[in-house]
N, C-alpha and C positions, 0 to 999 in steps of 0.2 A: 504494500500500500504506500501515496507516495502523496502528496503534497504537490499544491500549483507551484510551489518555488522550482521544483523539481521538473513541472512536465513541461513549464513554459519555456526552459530550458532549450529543448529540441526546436523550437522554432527561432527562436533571437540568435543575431549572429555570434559566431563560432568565437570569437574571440573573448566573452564574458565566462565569467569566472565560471569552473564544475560544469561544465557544457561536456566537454569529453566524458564525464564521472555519468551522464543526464543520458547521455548517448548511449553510454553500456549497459543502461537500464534498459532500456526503448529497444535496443538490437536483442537484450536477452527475451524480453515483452513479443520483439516480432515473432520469434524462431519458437514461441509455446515454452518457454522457459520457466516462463515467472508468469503471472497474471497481478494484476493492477486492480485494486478494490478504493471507490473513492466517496466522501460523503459529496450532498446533491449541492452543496457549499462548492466544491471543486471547482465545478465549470462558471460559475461567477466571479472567482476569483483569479483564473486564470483570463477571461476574459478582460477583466478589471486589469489586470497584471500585461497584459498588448495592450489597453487601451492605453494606459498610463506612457508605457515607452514610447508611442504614436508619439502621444501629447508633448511630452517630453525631449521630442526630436531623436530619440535614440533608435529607431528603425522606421520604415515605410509601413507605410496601413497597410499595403497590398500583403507586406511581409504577414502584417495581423491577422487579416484578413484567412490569408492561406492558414495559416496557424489553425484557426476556430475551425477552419471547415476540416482541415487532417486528423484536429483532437476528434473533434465530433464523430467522426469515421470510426473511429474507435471503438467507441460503445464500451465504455469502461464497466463493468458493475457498480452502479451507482447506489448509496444507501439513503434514505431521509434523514436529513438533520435530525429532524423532531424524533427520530427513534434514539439518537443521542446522545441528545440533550441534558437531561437530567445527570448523566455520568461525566460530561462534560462540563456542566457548573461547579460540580464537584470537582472534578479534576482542578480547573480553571480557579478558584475558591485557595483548594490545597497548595497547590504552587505557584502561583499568582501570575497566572499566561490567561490570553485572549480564550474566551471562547470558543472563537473562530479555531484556531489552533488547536483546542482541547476536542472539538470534533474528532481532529483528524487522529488523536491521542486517542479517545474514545473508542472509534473506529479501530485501531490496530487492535485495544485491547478484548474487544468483541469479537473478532476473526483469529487473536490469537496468532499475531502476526506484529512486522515492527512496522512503524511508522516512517519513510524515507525524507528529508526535508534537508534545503540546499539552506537553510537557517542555521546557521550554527552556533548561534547565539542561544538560539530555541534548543536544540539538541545538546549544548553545554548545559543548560539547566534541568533537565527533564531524565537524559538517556541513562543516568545513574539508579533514577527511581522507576520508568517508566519507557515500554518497549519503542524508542525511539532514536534512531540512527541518520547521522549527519552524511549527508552525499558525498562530502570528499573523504570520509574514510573510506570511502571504494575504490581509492588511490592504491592503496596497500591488496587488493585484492587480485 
């Protein structure tokens, strides 16, 4: 399971940070390796996440654009926020992170599975107590 820091990745260009680390996820994802579990949070925020760079001058819409229609192709397993929720206040409460983030915290610990995030801020605080693993320790792998 992986986080929009992570999927957006594959479409921004190649030169931004863990892009390579984003890439051997996606090539393990193509080839039936791995499979990718996301809450419904996900495609909002990667959405939000190309609009923002647009906005920002930091790539072309068209770049965006293609982005939303590739993820979309994908058809991730999507789960509802609101199934969540609740474990995710909690979580969010206990270690004092977003919400938004504890979703995705949420989510791994519901599948029993880790949480993937190019946040390492987020993964310094959390991956000691909580199944959550920062993108570029896939450097080492």
């Amino acid at each position: 399971m992986l986080d929009a820091s992570v999927a957006v990745k594959w479409a921004i260009p190649a030169n931004e940070t863990l892009t390579s680390e984003s890439l051997q996820l996606l090539k393990r994802y193509a080839e039936g390796e791995i499979n990718f579990i996301v809450p419904d949070l996900f495609w909002a925020e990667v959405g939000n996440i190309l609009w923002k760079g647009v906005r920002q001058r930091r790539w072309p819409r068209a770049l965006a654009e293609r982005a939303i229609s590739d993820m979309s192709a994908r058809a991730f397993f999507t789960v509802s926020s609101g199934a969540l929720l609740t474990e995710a206040v909690e979580l969010a409460f206990a270690y004092d992170r977003s919400v938004y983030d504890c979703l995705y915290v949420a989510l791994a610990i519901q599948f029993k599975t880790e949480m993937i995030t190019a946040d390492e801020r987020l993964a310094n605080a959390l991956a000691a107590h909580l199944p959550v693993k920062w993108l570029g320790a896939f450097r080492a792998e």
